[in-house]
C-alpha positions as CSV (number, residue, x, y, z in Angstrom):
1,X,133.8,57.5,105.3
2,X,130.9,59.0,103.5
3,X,128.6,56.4,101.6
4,X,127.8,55.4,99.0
5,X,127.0,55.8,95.1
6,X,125.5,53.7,93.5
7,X,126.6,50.9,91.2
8,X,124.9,48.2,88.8
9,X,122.3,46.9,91.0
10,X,123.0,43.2,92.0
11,X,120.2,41.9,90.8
12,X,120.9,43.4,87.4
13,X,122.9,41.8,85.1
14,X,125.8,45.0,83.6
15,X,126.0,45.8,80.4
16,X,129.6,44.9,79.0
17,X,130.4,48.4,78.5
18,X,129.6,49.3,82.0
19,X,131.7,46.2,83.3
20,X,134.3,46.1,80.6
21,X,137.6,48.2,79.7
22,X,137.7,50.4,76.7
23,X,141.0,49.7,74.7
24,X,141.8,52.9,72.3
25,X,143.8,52.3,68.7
26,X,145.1,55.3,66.3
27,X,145.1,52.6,63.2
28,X,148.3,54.2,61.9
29,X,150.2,53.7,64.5
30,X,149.2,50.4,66.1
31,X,151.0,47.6,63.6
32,X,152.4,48.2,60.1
33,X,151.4,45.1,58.1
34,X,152.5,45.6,55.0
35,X,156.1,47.5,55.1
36,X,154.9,51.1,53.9
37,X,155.4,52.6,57.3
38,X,151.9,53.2,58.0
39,X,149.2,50.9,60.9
40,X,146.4,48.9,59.0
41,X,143.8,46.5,59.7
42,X,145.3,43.5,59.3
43,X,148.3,44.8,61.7
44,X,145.3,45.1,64.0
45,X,144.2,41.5,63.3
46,X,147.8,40.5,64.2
47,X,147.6,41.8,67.4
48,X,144.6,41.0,69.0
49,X,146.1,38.0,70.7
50,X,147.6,40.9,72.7
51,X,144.6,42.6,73.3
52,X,142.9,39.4,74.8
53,X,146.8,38.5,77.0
54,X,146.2,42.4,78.3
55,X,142.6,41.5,79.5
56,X,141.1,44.3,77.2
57,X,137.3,44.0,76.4
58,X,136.6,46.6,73.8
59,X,138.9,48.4,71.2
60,X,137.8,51.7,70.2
61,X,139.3,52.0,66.5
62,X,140.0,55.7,65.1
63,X,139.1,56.7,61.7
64,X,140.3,54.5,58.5
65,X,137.5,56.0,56.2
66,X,139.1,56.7,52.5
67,X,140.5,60.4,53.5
68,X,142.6,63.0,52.0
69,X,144.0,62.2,55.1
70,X,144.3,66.2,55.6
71,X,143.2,65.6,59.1
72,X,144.2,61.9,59.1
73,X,140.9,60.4,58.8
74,X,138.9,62.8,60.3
75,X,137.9,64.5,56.9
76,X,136.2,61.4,55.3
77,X,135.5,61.2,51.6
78,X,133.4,58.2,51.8
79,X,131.4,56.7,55.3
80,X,130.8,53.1,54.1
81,X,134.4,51.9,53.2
82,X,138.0,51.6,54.5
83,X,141.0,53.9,53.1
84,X,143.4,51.3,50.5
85,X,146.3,52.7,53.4
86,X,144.4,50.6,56.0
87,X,143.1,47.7,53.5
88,X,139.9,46.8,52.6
89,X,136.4,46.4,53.8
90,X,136.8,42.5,54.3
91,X,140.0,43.4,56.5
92,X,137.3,45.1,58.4
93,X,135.1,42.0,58.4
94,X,138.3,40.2,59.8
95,X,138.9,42.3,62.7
96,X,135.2,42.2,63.9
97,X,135.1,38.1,63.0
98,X,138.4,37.3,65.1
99,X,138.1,40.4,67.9
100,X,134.4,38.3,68.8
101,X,135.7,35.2,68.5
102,X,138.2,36.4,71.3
103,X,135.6,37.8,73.4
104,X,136.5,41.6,72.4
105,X,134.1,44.4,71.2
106,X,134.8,46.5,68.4
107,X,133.9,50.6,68.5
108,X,134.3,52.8,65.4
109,X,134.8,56.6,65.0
110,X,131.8,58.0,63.6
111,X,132.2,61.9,62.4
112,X,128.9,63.6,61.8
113,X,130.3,67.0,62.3
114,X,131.9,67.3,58.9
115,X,133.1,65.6,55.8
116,X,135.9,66.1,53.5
117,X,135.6,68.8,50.9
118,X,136.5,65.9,48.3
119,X,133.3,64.1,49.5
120,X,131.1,63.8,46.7
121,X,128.2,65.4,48.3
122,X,130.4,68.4,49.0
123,X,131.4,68.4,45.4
124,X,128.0,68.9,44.3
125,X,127.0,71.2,46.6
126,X,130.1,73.4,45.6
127,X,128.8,73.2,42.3
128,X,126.0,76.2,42.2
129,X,123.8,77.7,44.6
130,X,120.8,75.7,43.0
131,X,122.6,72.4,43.5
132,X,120.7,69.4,44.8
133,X,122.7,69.3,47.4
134,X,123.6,72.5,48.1
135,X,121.9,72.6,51.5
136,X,124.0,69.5,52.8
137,X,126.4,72.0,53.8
138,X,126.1,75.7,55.9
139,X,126.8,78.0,53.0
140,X,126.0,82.1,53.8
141,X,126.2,85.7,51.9
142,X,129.0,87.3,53.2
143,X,128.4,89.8,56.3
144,X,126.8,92.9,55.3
145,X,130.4,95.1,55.0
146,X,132.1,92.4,53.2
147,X,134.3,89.4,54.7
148,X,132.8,86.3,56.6
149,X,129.6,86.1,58.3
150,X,130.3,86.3,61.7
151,X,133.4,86.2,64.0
152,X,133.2,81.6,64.3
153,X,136.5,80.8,64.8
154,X,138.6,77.7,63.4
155,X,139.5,74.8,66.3
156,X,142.8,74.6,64.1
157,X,143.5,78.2,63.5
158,X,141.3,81.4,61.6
159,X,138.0,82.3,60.7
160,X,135.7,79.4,60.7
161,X,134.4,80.3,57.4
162,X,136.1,80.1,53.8
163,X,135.4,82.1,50.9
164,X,134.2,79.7,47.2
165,X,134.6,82.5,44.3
166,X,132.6,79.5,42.0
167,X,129.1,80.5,44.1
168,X,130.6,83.7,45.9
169,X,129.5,82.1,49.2
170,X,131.4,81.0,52.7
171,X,131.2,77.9,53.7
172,X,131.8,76.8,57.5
173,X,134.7,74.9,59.0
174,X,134.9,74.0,62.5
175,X,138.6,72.5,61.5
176,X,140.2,72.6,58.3
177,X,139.0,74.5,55.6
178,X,138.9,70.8,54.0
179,X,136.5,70.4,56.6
180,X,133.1,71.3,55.3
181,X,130.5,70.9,58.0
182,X,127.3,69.0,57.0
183,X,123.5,70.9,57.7
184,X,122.2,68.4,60.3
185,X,118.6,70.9,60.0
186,X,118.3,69.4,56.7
187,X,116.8,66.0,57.4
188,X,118.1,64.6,54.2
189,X,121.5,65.1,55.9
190,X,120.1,63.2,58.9
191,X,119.2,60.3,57.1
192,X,122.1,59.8,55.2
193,X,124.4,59.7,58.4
194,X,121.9,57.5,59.9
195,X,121.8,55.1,57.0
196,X,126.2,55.4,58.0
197,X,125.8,54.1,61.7
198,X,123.7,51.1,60.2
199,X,125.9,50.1,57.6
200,X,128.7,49.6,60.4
201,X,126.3,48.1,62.5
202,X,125.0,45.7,60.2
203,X,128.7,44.3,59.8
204,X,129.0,43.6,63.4
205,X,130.4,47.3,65.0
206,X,129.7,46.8,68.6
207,X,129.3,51.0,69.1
208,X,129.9,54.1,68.2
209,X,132.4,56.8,69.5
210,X,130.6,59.6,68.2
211,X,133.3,62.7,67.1
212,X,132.8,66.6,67.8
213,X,129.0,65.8,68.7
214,X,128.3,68.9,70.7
215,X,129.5,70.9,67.7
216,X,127.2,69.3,64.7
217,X,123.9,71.6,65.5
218,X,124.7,75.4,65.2
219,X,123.1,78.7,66.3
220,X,120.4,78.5,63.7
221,X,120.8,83.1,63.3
222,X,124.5,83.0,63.2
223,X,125.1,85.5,66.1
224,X,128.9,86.1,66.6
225,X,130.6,84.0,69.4
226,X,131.2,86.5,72.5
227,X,134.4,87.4,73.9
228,X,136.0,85.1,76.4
229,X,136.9,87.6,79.2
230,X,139.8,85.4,80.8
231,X,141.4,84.9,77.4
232,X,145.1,86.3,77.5
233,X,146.3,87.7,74.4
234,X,148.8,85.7,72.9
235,X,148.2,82.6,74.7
236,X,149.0,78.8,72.9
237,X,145.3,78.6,71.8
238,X,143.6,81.5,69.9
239,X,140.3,79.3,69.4
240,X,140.1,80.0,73.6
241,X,139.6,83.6,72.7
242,X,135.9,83.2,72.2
243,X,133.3,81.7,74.1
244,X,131.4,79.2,71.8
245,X,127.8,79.4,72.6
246,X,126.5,79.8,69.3
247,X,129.1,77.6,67.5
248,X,128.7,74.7,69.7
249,X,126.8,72.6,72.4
250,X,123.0,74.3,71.1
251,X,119.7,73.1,73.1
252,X,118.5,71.2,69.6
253,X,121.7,68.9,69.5
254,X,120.1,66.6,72.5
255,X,117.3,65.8,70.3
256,X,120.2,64.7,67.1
257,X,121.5,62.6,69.6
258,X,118.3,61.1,70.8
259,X,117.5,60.1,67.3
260,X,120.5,59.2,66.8
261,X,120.4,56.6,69.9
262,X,117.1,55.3,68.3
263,X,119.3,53.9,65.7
264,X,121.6,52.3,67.7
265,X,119.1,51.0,69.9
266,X,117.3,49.5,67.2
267,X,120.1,47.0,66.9
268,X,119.2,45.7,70.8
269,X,120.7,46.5,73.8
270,X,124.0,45.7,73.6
271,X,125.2,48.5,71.2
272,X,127.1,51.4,72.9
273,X,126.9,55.1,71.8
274,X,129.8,57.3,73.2
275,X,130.1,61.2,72.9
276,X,133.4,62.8,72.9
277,X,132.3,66.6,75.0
278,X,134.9,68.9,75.7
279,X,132.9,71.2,77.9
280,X,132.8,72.1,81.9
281,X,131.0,69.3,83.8
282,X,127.9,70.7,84.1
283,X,127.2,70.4,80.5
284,X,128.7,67.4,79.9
285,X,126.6,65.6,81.9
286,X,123.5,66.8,79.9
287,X,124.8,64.8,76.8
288,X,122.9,61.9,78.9
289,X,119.4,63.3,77.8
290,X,116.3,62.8,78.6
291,X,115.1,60.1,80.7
292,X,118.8,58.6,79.3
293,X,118.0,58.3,75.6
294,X,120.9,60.6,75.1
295,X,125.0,58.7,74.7
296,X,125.1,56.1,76.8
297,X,128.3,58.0,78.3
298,X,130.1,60.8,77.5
299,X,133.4,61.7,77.6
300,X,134.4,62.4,81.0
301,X,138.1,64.2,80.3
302,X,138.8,65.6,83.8
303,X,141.8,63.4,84.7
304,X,143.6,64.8,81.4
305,X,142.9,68.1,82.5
306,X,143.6,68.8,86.1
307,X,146.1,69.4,88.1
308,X,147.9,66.3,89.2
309,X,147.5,67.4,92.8
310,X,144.8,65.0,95.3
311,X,142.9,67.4,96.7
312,X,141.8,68.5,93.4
313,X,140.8,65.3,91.6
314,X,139.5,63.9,95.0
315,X,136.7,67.1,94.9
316,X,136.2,66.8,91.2
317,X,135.6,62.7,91.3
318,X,133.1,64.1,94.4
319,X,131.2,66.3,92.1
320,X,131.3,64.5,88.7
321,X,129.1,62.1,90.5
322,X,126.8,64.0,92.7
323,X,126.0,65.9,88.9
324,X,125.3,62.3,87.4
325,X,121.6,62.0,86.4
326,X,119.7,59.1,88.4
327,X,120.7,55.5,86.5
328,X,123.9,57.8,84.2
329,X,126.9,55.2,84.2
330,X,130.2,57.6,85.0
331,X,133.5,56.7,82.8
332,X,136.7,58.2,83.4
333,X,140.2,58.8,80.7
334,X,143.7,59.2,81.0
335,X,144.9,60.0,77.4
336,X,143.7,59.8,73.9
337,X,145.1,60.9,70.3
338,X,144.2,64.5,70.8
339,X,146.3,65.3,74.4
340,X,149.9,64.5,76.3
341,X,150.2,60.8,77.0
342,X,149.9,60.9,81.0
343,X,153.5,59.4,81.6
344,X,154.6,62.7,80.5
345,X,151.7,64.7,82.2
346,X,152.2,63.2,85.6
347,X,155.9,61.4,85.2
348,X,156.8,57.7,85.1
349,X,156.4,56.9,89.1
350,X,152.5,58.5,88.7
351,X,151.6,56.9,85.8
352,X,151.3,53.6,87.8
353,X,148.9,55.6,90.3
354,X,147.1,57.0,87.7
355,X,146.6,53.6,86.1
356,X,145.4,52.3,89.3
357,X,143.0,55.0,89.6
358,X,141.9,55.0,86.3
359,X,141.1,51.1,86.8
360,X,139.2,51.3,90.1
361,X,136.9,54.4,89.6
362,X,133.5,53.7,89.5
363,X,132.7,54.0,85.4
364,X,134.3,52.5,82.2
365,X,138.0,53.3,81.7
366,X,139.6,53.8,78.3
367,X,143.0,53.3,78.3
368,X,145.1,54.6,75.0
369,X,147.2,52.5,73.1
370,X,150.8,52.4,74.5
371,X,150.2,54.4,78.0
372,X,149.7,50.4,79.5
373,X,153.4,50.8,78.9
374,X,154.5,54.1,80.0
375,X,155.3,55.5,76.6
376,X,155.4,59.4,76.9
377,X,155.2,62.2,74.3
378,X,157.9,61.8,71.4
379,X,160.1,65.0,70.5
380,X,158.8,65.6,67.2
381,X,161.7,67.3,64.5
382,X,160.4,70.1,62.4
383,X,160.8,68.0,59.2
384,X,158.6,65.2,60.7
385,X,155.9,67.1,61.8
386,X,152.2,65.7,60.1
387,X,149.6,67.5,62.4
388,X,147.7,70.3,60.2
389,X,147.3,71.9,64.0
390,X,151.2,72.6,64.5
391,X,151.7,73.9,61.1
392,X,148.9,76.0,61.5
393,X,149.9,77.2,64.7
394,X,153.5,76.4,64.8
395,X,155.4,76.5,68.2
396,X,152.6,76.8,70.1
397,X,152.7,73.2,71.8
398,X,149.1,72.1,69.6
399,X,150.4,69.5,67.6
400,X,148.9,65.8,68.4
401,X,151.9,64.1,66.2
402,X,153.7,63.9,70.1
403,X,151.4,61.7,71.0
404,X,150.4,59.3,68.2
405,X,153.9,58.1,67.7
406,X,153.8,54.3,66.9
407,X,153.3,51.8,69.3
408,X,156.6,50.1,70.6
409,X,156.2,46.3,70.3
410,X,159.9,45.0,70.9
411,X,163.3,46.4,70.7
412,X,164.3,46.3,67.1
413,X,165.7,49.0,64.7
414,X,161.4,49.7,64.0
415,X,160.4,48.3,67.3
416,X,158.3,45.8,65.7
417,X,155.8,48.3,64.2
418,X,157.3,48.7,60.3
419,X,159.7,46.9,58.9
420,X,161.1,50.0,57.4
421,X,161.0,53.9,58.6
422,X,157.4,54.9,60.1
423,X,155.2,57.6,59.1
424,X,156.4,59.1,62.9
425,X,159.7,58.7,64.8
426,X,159.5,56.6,67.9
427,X,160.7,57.6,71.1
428,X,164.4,57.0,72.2
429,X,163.4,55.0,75.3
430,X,161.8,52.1,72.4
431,X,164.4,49.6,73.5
432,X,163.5,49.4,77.3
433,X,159.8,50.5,77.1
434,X,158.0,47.7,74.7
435,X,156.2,45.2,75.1
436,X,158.6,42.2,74.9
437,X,160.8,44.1,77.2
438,X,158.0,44.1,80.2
439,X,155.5,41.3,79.5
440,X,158.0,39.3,81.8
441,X,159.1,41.7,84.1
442,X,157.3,41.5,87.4
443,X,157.7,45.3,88.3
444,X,157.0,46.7,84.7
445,X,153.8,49.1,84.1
446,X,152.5,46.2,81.4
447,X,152.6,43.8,84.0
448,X,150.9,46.2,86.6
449,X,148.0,46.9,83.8
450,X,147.7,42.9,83.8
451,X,147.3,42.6,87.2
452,X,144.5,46.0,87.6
453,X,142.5,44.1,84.6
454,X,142.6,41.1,86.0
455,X,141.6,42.3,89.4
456,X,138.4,44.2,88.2
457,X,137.3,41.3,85.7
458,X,137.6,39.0,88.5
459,X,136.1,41.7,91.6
460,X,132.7,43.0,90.7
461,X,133.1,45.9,93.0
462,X,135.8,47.0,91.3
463,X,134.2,47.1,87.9
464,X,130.4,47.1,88.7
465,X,130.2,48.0,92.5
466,X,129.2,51.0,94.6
467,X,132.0,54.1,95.3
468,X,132.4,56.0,98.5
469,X,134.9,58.6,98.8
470,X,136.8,58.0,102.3
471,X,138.2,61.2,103.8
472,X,142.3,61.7,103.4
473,X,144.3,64.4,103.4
474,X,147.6,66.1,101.8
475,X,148.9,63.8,98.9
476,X,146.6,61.1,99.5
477,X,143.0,59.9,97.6
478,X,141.0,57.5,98.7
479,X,137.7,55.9,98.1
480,X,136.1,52.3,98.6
481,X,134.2,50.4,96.0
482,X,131.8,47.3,97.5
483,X,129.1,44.9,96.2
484,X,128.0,42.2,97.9
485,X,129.8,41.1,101.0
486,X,133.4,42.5,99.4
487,X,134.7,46.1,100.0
488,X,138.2,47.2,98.6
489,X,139.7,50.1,99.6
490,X,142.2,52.0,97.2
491,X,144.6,54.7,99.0
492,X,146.6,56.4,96.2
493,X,149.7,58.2,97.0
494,X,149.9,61.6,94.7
495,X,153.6,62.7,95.9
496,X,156.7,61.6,96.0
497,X,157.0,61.6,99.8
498,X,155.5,59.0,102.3
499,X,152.1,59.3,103.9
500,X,149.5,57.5,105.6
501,X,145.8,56.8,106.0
502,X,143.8,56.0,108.9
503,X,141.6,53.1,108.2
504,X,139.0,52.6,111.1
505,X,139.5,48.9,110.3
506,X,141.6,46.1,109.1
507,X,142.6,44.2,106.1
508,X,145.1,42.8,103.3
509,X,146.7,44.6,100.6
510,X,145.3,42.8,97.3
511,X,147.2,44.8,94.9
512,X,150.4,47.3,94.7
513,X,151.7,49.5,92.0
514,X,155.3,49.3,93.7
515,X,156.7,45.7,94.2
516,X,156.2,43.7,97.6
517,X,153.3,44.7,99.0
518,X,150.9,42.3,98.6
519,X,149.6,39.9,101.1
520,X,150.5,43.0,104.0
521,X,148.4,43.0,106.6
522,X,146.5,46.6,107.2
523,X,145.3,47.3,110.6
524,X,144.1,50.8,111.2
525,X,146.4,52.8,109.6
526,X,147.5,52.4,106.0
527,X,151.6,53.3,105.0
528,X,151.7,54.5,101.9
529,X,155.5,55.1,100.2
530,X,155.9,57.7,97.6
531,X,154.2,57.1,94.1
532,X,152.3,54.1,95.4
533,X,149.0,53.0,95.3
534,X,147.9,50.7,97.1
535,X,144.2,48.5,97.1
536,X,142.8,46.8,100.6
537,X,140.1,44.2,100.5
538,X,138.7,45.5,104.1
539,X,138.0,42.3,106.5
């Protein structure tokens, strides 16, 4: 075995985000409290008794900002309140008072990337090229032959520029055209997003997930995006066609962030500051900054990425943490609102391994609403479909409405959720995969998610303590995680076959993801059946 990264020094004391587990929530689609179909606040309050039983220690809340709700939230027409569909800025209030009171953090969506173009201060900017706030926005003369000003491309489909005939301008869109991005070069813009982050923190927000943050700073002379050489024509994502170095992750961003981490760290050091990065490794890890003053963590989305396949993850875990800057705290995902739940990714059997793995990596987890169950992507009918991505790009497999699907609580006609028809159909597996259904059963995925929280809350090297990858081959991934005098060692099984691990020592298996296997002696060589995972508190 090759040693040993570091973990949270054991004379330090962790910061809870470093030893806790990240809980995510799409509002609509977590509890319906008030029988119009749609998740809310107060369904949130409701279930936080869950949230405590399931040994969760943060829950990262997405957007429920007064919207258009083009993009669901995600165009905002107002920062500092809470849409009427999700209730009211004292149900807010609630959720933080009675999430603290259980001992659970609360993390907001914060979108600096864009607004709606119903926010006020888009309104007024639309309103003439010598409006006040005209420069809140990117506005430019069309290119010198006519049409947009360079080739920018739409994430959701098109030019990223739309024409206004009222100031015969463009203005950009990274999304939607309802999407307006905001001028972060303008420091007026800066300060009014900053004076955002405090009014959530001054109510009690525990963090921010910051949204889009490698796209907010742009190339400041426009060049056009260059060609992405490996792009194949006609492939499911046209936005791949271009390589985004002048529409995205620019050199002056790191110092928007750092600024913006002044903010949060004036509130003390127990405020968190996330970046969602899609980018290759190398970059991500930049989004630390300088000397660390950058996110506390970004995004780390390889496991929803690769190839389910042990060898692969096994050298990217390797170099995701030799490219760490000295002191960076790693975190690791499985699924989110944007991509395939990973029981339908990896299948049902390697969902439990990948929970396991997900829950003993050295880094903070965040595990999605639902996926503690096994829920999987929901067949969505063409007369259901919500996403603005599918119906710009229909039939090309884009749409996010698969996986946002409410949560299944029990197995009633609305599976607890709603009371009466939800804004998305649920799966037909509800009535066998909810929670009532496997919070008794021994062998159920909720119960193994239990058991993996408890585990790490009550093992400090499985939450805080060093990583070492051990050396396996075929199917099988291994590391061990120590601090102090205790060493675990978890041997994951990524095929369906059997396989085995030599272990140059001995110990007990603490924890299975397949029934009866704890309390097995290990002595040398580890036996690992197909789809298990297995973790070994070494003698």
């Amino acid at each position: 075995m090759t040693e040993v990264v570091e973990g949270v020094p054991e004379a330090g004391e962790p910061r809870w985000w470093q030893s806790g587990v990240i809980y995510q929530i799409y509002p609509r689609s977590f509890q319906d409290s008030n029988g119009d179909g749609v998740g809310d606040l107060p369904g949130i309050l409701r279930r936080l008794d869950y949230l405590k039983w399931l040994g969760a220690d943060a829950v990262w809340i997405s957007p429920f900002y007064p919207s258009p709700m083009r993009d669901f939230g995600y165009d905002v027409t107002d920062h500092e309140a809470v849409d009427k569909v999700f209730g009211s800025i004292v149900d807010f209030d609630a959720v933080v008072r009675e999430a603290h009171a259980r001992g659970i953090r609360v993390i907001l969506d914060f979108i600096p990337n864009h607004t709606s173009n119903r926010h006020p201060w888009f309104l007024e900017s639309r309103l003439s090229r010598e409006a006040p706030r005209r420069d809140w926005y990117i506005w430019r003369d069309p290119a010198p032959g006519g049409g947009p000003p360079n080739n920018w491309r739409s994430a959701f489909g098109g030019s990223a520029w739309e024409w206004d005939s009222h100031t015969r301008q463009y203005y950009l869109h990274t999304f939607l055209r309802e999407q307006p991005v905001l001028n972060w070069r303008n420091p007026a813009v800066e300060r009014a997003m900053h004076h955002v982050v405090r009014f959530w923190l001054d109510r009690g927000a525990d963090g921010l997930r910051v949204d889009a943050v490698q796209k907010v700073i742009k190339d400041h002379l426009f060049r056009d995006d260059p060609a992405n050489p490996k792009y194949v024509e006609g492939s499911h994502d046209p936005y791949d066609a271009l390589l985004h170095e002048h529409s995205s992750d620019q050199p002056e961003i790191h110092e928007v962030i750092e600024r913006m981490r002044g903010v949060v760290d004036g509130y003390g050091g127990d405020r968190v500051m996330i970046g969602e990065i899609y980018n290759e490794v190398e970059r991500i890890v930049t989004y630390y900054g300088r000397d660390g003053r950058g996110v506390h963590f970004p995004y780390n989305f390889q496991l929803i990425k690769l190839p389910w396949d042990a060898r692969v993850i096994d050298a990217a875990i390797r170099r995701y943490e030799s490219l760490l800057p000295p002191g960076a705290w790693p975190n690791w995902v499985l699924g989110n609102h944007d991509r395939a739940r990973v029981a339908s990714r990896v299948g049902p059997a390697q969902a439990r391994v990948a929970a396991m793995l997900l829950l003993t990596l050295r880094g903070t987890p965040t595990i999605y609403y639902g996926d503690e169950l096994g829920m999987r992507n929901v067949d969505i009918p063409p007369e259901r479909v919500q996403d603005p991505w599918e119906k710009n790009l229909p039939g090309r497999g884009l749409g996010r409405d698969p996986v946002r699907t409410p949560m299944q609580w029990d197995g009633s006609r609305n599976a607890g959720f709603s009371d009466v028809e939800p804004w998305l159909p649920f799966s037909p597996d509800c009535s066998r995969v909810n929670v009532r259904a496997q919070e008794r059963d021994p062998a159920s995925m909720l119960t193994l998610h239990r058991a993996l929280l408890a585990l790490r809350r009550r093992e400090p090297a499985l939450s805080i303590g060093y990583w070492a990858p051990a050396e396996a081959e075929g199917s099988v991934l291994a590391f061990t995680r120590s601090h102090g005098g205790t060493r675990f060692l978890v041997a994951l099984n990524l095929g369906s076959e059997p396989a085995s691990l030599r272990v140059g020592g001995s110990g007990t298996v603490e924890l299975g993801t397949l029934p009866g296997s704890e309390g097995q002696p290990v002595d040398r060589t580890l036996r690992l059946r197909g789809d298990e995972g297995l973790i070994v508190r070494l003698a």
